[in-house]
C-alpha positions in Angstrom: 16.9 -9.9 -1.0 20.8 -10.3 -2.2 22.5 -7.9 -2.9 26.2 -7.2 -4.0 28.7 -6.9 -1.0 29.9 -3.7 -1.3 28.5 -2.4 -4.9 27.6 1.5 -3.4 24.8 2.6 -5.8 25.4 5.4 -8.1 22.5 7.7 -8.0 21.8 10.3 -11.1 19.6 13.2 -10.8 17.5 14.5 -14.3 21.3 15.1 -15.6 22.8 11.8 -16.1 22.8 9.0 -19.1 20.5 6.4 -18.7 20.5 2.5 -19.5 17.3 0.6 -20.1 17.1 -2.5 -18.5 14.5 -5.4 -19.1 11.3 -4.1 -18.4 9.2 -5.7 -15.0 5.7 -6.1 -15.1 4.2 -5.0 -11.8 1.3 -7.3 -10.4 -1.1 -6.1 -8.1 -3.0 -9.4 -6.2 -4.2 -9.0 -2.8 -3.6 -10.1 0.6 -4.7 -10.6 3.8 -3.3 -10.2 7.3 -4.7 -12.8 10.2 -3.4 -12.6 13.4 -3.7 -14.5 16.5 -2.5 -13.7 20.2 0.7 -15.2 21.3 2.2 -15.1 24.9 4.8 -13.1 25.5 7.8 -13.9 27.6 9.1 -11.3 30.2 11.6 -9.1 28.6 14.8 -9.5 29.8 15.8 -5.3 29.4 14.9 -2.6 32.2 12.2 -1.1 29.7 9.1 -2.7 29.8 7.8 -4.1 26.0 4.1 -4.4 25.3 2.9 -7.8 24.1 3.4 -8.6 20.7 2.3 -9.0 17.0 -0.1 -10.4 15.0 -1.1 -10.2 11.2 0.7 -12.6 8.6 -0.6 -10.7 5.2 -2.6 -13.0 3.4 -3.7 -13.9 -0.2 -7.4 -13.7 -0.2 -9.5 -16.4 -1.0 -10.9 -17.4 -4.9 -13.0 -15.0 -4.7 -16.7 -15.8 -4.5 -19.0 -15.4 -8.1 -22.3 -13.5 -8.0 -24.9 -16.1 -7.6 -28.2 -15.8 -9.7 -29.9 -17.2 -6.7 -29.3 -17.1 -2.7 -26.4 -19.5 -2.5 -25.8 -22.2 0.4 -23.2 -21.3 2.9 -20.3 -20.1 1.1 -16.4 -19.7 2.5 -15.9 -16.4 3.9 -15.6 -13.1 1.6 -12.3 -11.9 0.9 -11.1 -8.5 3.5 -12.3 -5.8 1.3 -15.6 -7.9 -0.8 -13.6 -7.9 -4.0 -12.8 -11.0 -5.6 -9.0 -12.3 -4.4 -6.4 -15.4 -4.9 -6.0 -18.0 -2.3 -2.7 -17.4 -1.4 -0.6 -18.7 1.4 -1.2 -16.4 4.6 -2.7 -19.1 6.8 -4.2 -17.9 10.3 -1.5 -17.8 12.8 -0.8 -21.6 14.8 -0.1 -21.9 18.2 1.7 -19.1 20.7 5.0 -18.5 20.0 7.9 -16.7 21.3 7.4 -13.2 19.5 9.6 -10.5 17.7 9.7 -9.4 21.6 10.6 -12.5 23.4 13.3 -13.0 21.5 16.8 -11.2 20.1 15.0 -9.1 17.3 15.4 -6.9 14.1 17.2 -3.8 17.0 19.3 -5.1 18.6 19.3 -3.6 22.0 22.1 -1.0 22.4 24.0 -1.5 19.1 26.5 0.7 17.3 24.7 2.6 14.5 25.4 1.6 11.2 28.9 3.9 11.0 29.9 2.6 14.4 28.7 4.8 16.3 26.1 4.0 19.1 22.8 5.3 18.2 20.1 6.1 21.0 16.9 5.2 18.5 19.1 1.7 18.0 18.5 0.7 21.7 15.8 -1.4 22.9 14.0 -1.0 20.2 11.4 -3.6 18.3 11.6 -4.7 15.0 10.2 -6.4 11.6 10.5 -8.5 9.0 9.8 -9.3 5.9 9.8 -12.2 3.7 10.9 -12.8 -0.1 8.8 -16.0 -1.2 5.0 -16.8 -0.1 5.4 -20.2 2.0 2.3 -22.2 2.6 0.6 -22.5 6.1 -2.0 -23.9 7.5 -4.9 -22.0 8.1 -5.1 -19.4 4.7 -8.2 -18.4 3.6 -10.8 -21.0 3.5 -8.3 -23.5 5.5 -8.8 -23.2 8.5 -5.7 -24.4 10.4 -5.9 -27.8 11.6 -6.4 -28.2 15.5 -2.9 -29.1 17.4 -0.8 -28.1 14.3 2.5 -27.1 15.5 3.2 -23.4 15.4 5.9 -21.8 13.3 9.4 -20.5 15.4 9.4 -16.5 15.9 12.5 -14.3 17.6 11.8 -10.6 18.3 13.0 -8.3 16.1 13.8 -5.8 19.0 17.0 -7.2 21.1 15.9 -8.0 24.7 12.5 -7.3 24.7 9.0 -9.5 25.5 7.2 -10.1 22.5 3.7 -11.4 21.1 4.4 -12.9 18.1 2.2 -14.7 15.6 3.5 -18.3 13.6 1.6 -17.2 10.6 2.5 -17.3 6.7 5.2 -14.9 5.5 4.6 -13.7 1.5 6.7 -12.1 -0.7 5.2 -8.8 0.2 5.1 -6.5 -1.8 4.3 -2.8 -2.8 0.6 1.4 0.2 0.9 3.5 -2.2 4.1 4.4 -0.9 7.3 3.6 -1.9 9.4 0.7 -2.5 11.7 -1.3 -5.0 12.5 -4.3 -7.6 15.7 -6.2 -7.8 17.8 -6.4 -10.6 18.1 -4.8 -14.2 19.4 -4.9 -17.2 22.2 -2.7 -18.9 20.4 -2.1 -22.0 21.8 1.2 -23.4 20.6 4.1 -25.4 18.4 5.9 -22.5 18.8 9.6 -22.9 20.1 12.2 -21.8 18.2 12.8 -18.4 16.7 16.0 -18.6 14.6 17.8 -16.0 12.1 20.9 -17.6 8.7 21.8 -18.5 6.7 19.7 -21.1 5.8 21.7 -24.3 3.9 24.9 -23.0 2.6 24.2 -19.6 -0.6 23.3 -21.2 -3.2 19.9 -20.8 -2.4 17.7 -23.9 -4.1 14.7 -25.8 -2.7 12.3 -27.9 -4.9 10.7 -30.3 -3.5 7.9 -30.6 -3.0 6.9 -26.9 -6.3 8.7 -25.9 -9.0 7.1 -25.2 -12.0 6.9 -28.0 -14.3 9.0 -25.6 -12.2 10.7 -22.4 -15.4 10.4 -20.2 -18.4 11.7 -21.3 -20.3 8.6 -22.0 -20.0 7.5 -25.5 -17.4 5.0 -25.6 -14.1 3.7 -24.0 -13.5 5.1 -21.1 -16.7 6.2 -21.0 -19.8 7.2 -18.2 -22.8 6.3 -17.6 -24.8 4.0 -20.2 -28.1 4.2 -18.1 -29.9 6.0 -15.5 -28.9 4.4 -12.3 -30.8 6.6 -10.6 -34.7 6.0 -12.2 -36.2 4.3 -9.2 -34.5 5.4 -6.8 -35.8 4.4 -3.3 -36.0 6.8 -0.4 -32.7 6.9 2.1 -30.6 5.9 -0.8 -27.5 7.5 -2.4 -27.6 9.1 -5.6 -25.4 7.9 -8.4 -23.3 10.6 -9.6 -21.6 9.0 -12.0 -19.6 5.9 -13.6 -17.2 5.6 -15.6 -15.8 2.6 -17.7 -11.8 1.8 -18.2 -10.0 2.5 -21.3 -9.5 -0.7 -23.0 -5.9 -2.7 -22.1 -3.7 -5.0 -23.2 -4.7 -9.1 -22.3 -2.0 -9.3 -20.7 -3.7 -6.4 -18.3 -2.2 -3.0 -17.2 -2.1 -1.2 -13.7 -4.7 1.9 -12.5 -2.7 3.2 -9.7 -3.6 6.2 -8.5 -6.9 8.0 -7.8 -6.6 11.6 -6.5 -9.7 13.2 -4.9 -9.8 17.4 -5.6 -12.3 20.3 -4.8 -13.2 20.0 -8.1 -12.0 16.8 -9.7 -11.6 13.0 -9.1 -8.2 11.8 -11.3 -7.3 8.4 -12.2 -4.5 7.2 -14.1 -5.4 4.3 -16.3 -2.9 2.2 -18.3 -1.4 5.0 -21.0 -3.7 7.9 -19.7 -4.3 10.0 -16.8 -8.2 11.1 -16.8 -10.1 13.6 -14.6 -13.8 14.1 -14.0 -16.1 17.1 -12.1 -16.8 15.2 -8.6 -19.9 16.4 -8.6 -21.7 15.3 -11.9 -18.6 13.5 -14.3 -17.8 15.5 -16.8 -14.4 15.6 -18.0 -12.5 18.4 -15.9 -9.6 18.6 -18.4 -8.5 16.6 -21.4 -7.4 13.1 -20.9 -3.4 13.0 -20.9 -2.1 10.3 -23.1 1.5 9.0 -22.5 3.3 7.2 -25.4 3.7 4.1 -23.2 2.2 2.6 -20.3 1.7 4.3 -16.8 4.5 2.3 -14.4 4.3 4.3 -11.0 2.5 7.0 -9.2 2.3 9.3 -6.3 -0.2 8.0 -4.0 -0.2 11.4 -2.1 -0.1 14.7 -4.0 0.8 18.3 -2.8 -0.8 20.8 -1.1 -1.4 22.7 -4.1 -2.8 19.5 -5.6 0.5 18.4 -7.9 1.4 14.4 -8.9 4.0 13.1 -10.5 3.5 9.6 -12.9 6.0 7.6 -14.3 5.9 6.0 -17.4 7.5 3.2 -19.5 10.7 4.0 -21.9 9.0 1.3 -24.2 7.4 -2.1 -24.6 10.5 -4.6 -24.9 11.8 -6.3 -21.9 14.4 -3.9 -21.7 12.6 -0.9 -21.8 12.8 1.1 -17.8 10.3 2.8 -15.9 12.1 5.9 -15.8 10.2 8.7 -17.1 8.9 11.3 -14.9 6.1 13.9 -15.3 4.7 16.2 -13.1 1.1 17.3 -13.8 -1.2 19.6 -12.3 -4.3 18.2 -10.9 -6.6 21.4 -10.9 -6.0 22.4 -15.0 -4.2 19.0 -16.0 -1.2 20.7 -17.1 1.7 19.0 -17.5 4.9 20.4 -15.2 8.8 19.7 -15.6 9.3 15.8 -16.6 12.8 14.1 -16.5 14.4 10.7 -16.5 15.3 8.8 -13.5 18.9 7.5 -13.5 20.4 3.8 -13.0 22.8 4.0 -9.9 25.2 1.4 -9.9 25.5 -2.7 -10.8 21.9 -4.2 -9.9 20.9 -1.0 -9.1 18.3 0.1 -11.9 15.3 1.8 -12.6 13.2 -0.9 -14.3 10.8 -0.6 -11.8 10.3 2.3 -9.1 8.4 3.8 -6.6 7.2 7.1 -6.3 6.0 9.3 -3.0 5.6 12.4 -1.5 6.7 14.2 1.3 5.8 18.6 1.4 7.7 19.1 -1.3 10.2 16.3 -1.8 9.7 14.1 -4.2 11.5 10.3 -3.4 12.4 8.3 -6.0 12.9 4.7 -4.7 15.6 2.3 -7.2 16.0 -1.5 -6.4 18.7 -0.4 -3.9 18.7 3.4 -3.6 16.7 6.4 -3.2 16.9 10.1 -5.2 15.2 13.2 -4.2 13.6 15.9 -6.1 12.2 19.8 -5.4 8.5 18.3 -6.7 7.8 21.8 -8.1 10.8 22.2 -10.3 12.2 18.8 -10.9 15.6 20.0 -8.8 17.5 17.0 -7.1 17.7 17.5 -3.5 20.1 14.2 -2.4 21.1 10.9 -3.1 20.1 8.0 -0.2 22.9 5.4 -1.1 24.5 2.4 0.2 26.1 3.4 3.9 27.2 1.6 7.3 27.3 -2.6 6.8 26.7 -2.4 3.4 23.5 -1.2 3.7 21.6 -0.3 0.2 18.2 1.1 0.9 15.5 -0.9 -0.7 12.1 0.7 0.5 10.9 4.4 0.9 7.4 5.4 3.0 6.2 9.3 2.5 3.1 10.9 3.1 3.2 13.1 6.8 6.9 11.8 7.5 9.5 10.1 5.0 10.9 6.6 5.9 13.5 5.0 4.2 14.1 1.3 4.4 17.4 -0.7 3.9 18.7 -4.3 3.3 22.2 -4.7 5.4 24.9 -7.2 4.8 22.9 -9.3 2.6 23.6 -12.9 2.8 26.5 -12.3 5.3 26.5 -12.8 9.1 25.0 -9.9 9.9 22.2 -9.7 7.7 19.1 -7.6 8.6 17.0 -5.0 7.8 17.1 -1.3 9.1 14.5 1.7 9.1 15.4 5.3 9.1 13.7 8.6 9.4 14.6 11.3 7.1 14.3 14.9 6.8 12.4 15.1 3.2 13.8 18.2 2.5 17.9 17.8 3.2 18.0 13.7 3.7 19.5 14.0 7.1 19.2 10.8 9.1 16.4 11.5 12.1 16.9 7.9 13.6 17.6 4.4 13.0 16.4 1.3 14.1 18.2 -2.0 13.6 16.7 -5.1 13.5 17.7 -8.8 13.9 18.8 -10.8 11.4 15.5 -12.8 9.5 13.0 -9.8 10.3 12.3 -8.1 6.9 10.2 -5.0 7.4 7.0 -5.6 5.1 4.5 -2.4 5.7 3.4 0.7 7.4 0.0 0.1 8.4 0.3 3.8 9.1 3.4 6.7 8.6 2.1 9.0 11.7 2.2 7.9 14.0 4.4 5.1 12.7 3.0 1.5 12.8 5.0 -1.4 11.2 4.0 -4.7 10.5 7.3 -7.4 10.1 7.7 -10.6 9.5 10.5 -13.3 9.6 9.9 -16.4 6.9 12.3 -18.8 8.5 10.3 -18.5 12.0 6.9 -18.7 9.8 6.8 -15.4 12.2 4.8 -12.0 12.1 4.5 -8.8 14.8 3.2 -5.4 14.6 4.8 -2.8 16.5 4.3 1.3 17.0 6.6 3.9 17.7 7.0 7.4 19.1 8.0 10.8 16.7 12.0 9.8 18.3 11.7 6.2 17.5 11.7 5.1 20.4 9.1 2.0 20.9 5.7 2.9 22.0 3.9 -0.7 21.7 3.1 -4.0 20.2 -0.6 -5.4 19.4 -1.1 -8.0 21.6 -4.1 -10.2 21.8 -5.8 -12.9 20.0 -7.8 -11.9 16.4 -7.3 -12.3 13.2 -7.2 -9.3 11.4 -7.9 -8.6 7.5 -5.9 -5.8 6.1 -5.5 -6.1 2.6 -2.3 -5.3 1.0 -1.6 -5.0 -2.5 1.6 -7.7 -3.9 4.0 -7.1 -7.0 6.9 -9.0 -7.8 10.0 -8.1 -6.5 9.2 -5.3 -4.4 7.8 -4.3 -1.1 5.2 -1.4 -0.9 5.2 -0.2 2.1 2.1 2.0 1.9 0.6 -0.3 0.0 -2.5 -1.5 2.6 -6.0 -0.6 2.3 -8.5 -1.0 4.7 -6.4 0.3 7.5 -6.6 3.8 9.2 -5.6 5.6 12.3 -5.2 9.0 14.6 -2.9 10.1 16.8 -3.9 7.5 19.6 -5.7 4.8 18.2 -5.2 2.0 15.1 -8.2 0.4 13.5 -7.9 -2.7 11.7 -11.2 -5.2 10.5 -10.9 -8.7 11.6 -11.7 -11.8 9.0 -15.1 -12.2 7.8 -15.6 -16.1 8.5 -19.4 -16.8 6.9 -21.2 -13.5 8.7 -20.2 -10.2 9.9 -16.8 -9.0 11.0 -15.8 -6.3 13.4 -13.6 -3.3 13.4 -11.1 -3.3 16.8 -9.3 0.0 17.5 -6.2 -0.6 19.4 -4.7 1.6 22.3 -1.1 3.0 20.0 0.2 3.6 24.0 -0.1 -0.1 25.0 -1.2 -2.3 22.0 -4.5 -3.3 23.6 -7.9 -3.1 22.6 -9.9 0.1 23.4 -13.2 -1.2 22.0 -14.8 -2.6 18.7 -18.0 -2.6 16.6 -19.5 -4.8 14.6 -20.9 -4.8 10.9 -24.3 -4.0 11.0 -24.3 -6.2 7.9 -23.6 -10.1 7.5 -20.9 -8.6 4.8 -17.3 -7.5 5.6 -16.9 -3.5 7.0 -13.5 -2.0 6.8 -11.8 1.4 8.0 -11.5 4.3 5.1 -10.5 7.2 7.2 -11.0 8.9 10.8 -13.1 11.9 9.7 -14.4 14.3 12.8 -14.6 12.1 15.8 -16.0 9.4 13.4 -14.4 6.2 12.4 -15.4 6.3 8.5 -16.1 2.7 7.3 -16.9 0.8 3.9 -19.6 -2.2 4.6 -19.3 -4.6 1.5 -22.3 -5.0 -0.5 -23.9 -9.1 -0.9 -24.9 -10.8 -3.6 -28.3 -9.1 -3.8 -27.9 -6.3 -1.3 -26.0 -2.8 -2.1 -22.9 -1.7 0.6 -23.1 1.5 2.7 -20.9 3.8 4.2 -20.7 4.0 8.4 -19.5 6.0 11.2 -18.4 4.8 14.2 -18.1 7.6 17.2 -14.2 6.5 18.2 -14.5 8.5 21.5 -16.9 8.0 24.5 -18.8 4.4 25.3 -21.0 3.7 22.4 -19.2 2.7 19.1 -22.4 1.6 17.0 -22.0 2.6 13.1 -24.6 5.2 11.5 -25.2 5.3 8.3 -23.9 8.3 6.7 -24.5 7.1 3.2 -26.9 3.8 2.0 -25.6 3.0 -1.5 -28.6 2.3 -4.0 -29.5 -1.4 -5.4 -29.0 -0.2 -8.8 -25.9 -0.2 -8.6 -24.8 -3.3 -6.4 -23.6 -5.7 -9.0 -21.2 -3.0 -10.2 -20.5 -2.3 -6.6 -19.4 -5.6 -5.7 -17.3 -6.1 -9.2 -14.3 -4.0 -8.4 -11.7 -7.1 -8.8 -8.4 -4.5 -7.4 -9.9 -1.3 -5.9 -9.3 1.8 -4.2 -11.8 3.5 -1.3 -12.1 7.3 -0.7 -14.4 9.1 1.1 -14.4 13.1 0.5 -16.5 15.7 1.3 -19.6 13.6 1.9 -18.9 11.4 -1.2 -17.8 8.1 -1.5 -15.4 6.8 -4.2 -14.7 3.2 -5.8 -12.2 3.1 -8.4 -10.0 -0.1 -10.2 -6.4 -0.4 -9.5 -5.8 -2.9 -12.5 -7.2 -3.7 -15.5 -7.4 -7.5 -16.7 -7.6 -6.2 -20.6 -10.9 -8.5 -20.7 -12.2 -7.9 -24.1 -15.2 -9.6 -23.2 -17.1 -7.2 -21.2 -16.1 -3.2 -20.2 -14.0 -2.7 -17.2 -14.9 -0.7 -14.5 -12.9 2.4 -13.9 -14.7 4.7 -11.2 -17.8 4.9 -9.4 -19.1 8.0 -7.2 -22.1 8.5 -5.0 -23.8 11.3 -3.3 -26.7 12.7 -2.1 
């Protein structure tokens, strides 16, 4: 993660020129974390640090094909059932010092980044994150080789014990948060930026960038083709609808995006953005067709149910992903739009990242930040280069707004840093500092904050939690090898970019590997890092948390080859922690089910969602786009 000594960005609200640099294709493979347990040395500081880490994201396995007939023993299914890349997150080797046990990413009791001593720098633990995917032993379908030696670790956090993991550190990437790319070009002739409403206020279609049918059945982009529901058996769900992608180019185009309403489910797909009635899939408003290709999203959306999406400038390898517009997901009216400014050298907006905090709007460059008013396009502040050359690299909104920087790059004291913000005025909450080789790579969760770090040239991994201040709370500590699956782009690190993840105020829930048979779901104490308790699939498939929803762990059970999925609970208080079914998904569906290559999971208001974050631009056969069920 270079970057130019002392090159402060220059950050331009919807008011200054643009320049249009080459134009980076975002990718959107999968990985998955395993961790392992590590011992953990005593920590040499008065406070007392949890053991440590675990979870090396990983790139899934080649992803199994549908088998006409029961097939012999196969390699294990990749985290989340949909079909993955091997990649080179092997299963952690042997203990190692951890992020803990060693001088780490904080440094205990360091000046802050101005020089001035800064209480949330103390004692604290820290992360990493690496920029190229090494190979390990162990990834998926390897399993690591008895007596291999383990991969070096140091603890992110100065002076305190840690449990760290020698596992595989990837070029991580964008959790449906926010995060940045590297680099750009100085290609000129952007305009004038320009923040304002779009035409009247009103839902628009384009015909030529619209699909051929915007969802009602009879074409691209299109629903249902046959009645998924003739036969259906007793105890299963009831279709409500599917819908197939707009066609894309071959050389594929992203779906980010899907946005659950009262009333509508909205997707963007390649150029458009379409909505459809959750309860029977019928468009909800016209499809919105943009003139170029849909670049970046807000994962979250407002409390009066407002996105923004970003689209391309053009199609050359110059054009930026710079253009804003806000839309409205109730009527599918479009709000103010703008254009998102270059800051300074190497400091462009060929790629973003987009997210939401109330009503701030962060929009992430390659190495700074720029705030908007999300309901009038208004920029709020700039979040530039400060302290030890410090350019901030990587945003995470949603409850709380986290802002993540790259210090001193390639100099002595290289390492990351995180900061809090206040979303609405940019003041700085707290930092944390982090030894030198520890990247921060994700937030498995924003509240309470959970980070996952790594450090490539230890081969090194942790995951730590921290208190509303800051402060450390804990590190996971104990042997498992868990399977979050986190989305991967080039040059850029989402930091909300994990699915199959979730967590309350007290507890984290992460699914372990699926080796050849059922996995298991562990929730993890947040106050100590240790294992409360853990259920099992009911299934010899793969299950994986969606959301904690009224005492009840929600979770996603993959389907098999011949079997549909289903959706479980799982009481998270008291002593039993066996999963119900709250919702059997119907065999007419399954092979659709279990064809979702890159996919989202939502479950809302007794329906369950499956939509397609990327399209291949496979000719051959129709994509999928979105499924629903209900009863």
């Amino acid at each position: 993660m270079a970057q130019p000594p002392n090159q402060p960005p220059q950050q331009g609200g919807f008011g200054s020129p643009q320049d249009q640099p080459p134009q980076q294709q975002p990718q959107h493979q999968q990985q998955q974390h395993q961790p392992q347990k590590q011992q953990a040395p005593q920590a040499p500081q008065a406070p007392q640090a949890p053991q440590g880490g675990f979870g090396a994201p990983q790139m899934p396995p080649v992803p199994p094909q549908t088998p006409p007939q029961p097939p012999q023993p196969q390699a294990p299914q990749p985290g989340y059932g949909y079909p993955q890349q091997p990649g080179p997150y092997g299963r952690p080797p042997q203990q190692q010092p951890g992020p803990y046990a060693q001088p780490g990413p904080y440094a205990a009791q360091q000046p802050g980044p101005y020089g001035q001593p800064s209480a949330s720098y103390s004692q604290q633990p820290g992360y990493g994150y690496p920029a190229q995917p090494p190979q390990f032993p162990g990834a998926p379908g390897v399993p690591g080789a008895p007596g291999t030696p383990p991969g070096g670790g140091r603890n992110p956090f100065k002076g305190r014990p840690a449990l760290v993991v020698g596992a595989a550190v990837a070029a991580l990437l964008v959790i449906g948060g926010t995060v940045f790319a590297v680099a750009g070009g100085d290609d000129k002739g952007g305009k004038e930026p320009v923040a304002g409403p779009s035409g009247d206020g009103k839902a628009t279609s384009s015909s030529s960038d619209a699909p051929v049918n915007p969802g009602d059945g009879s074409g691209d982009g299109g629903a249902d083709t046959e009645d998924f529901n003739a036969g259906r058996k007793s105890g299963e769900a009831k279709v409500l609808w599917y819908k197939e992608a707009p066609d894309a180019p071959a050389s594929g185009a992203d779906a980010p995006g899907m946005w659950i309403t009262s009333k509508a489910a909205v997707k963007a797909a390649y150029k458009e953005v379409v909505a459809y009635n959750v309860g029977d899939g019928r468009p909800t408003w016209p499809t919105i067709g943009f003139p170029q290709k849909i670049c970046a999203v807000t994962p979250q959306k407002t409390a009066d149910d407002k996105v923004v999406v970003a689209y391309m400038t053009g199609t050359s390898d110059r054009a930026k992903c710079n253009q804003l517009q806000q839309i409205d997901l109730a009527t599918g009216a479009k709000g103010w739009s703008g254009v998102v400014a270059d800051g300074a050298l190497f400091d462009s907006a060929i790629t973003i990242e987009l997210s939401l905090t109330g009503n701030t709007l962060m929009v992430g460059r390659s190495q700074s930040g720029t705030a908007y008013d999300v309901r009038t396009g208004k920029k709020l502040y700039d979040k530039q280069k400060y302290g030890d050359a410090c350019f901030p690299t990587a945003f995470a909104g949603g409850t709380r707004l986290y802002a993540v920087a790259s210090c001193d790059a390639t100099g002595a004291n290289e390492h990351d840093e995180i900061q809090e913000l206040d979303p609405a005025t940019g003041k700085v909450r707290w930092t944390q500092k982090f030894d030198k080789g520890w990247t921060v790579s994700k937030t498995y969760s924003v509240d309470p904050l959970v980070v996952y770090s790594t450090n490539e040239d230890k081969n090194s991994w942790n995951i730590s939690t921290f208190k509303p201040d800051g402060t450390f709370r804990s590190q996971v500590g104990f042997d498992e090898d868990f399977a979050p699956e986190c989305g991967f782009g080039f040059l850029q690190r989402n930091l909300t970019g994990c699915v199959g993840t979730a967590s309350d105020a007290s507890t984290l829930y992460l699914p372990t590997e699926a080796n050849s048979g059922p996995n298991e779901i562990v929730a993890i104490d947040l106050s100590t890092g240790k294992e409360k308790w853990r259920a099992k699939s009911p299934t010899d498939e793969a299950m994986v948390p969606v959301k904690v929803e009224g005492g009840n762990l929600v979770a996603y059970v993959e389907p098999s080859y011949d079997a549909p999925g289903r959706v479980v609970g799982i009481p998270t208080a008291g002593s039993a922690h066996t999963p119900a079914t709250l919702m059997q998904l119907p065999e007419s569906t399954a092979d659709i089910e279990d064809g979702f290559s890159s996919r989202d999971l939502d479950w809302v208001g007794g329906r369950f969602y499956l939509s397609s974050t990327r399209l291949t631009g496979n000719d051959d056969t129709k994509e999928k786009l979105m499924l629903a069920y209900g009863k």
